[in-house]
N, C-alpha and C positions, 0 to 999 in steps of 0.2 A: 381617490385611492388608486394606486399602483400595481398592476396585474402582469405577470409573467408567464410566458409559456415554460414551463419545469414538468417533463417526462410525457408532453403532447397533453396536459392535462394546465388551464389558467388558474393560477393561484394567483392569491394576494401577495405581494410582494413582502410585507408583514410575515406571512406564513412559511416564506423560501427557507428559515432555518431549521424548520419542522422536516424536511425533507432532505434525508441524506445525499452526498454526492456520490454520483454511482461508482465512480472512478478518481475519489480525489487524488493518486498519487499517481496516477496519467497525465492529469493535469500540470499539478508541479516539474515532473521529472521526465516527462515526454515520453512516447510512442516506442522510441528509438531504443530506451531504457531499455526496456523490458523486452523488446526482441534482440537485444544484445546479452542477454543472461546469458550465463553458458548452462549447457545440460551436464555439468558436473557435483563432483559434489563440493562442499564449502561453508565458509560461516559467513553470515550477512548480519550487518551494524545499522540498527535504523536509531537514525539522528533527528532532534529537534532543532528549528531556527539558528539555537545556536550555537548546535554541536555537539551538543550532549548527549552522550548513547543513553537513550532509551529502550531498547531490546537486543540483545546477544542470539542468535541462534544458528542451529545448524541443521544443516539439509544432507540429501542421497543427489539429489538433482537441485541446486540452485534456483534456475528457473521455471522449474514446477513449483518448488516452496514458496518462492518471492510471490510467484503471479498470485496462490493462492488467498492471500489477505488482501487484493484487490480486484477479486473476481466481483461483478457487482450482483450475480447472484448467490455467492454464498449465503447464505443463511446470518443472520444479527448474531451477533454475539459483544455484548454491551462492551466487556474489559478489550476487548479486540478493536472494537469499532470506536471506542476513546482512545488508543492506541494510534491507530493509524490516522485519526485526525492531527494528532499532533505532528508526524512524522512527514518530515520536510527534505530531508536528504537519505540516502542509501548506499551502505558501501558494500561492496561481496567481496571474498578472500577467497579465489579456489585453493582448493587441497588437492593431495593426494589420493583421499579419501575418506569415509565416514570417519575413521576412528583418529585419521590427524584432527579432522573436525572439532573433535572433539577436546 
């Protein structure tokens, strides 16, 4: 059997899917991504593989809103956390402000 170190803790490698990734959209879209947000306001487009908007939304602050659904301690929240699994690309639109946002 096949064993991994996942969160300082050996599991079965069998079992790695039981266990969320803390930061999957670090992973995909890099470091760089997400200290590149601007602290404006704006709407943000999360895309699947292959291209398909799956979420519209809009922010006061961009990157306070973005970072929040991959903070790895938020809190579960099941429709979120199947959400962000899928999500594979990200686009932001800054505005003007909350109500062009809108």
């Amino acid at each position: 059997m096949a064993w991994l170190l996942v969160l300082n803790c050996l599991v079965p490698a069998s079992q790695t899917l039981l266990i969320p990734d803390p930061r999957p959209l670090v992973e995909r879209l890099g470091e760089e991504f997400f200290r590149q947000l601007p602290a404006r306001p704006g709407v943000y487009l999360m895309q699947d593989a292959t291209g398909l908007v799956l979420y519209v939304g809009k922010a006061k602050r961009l990157d306070q809103r973005v970072r929040s659904y991959f903070q790895p301690g938020r809190a579960p929240h099941p429709r979120t956390d199947r959400l962000v699994a899928l999500v594979e690309d990200l686009d932001v639109i800054v505005t003007g402000g909350e109500a062009e946002a809108l």
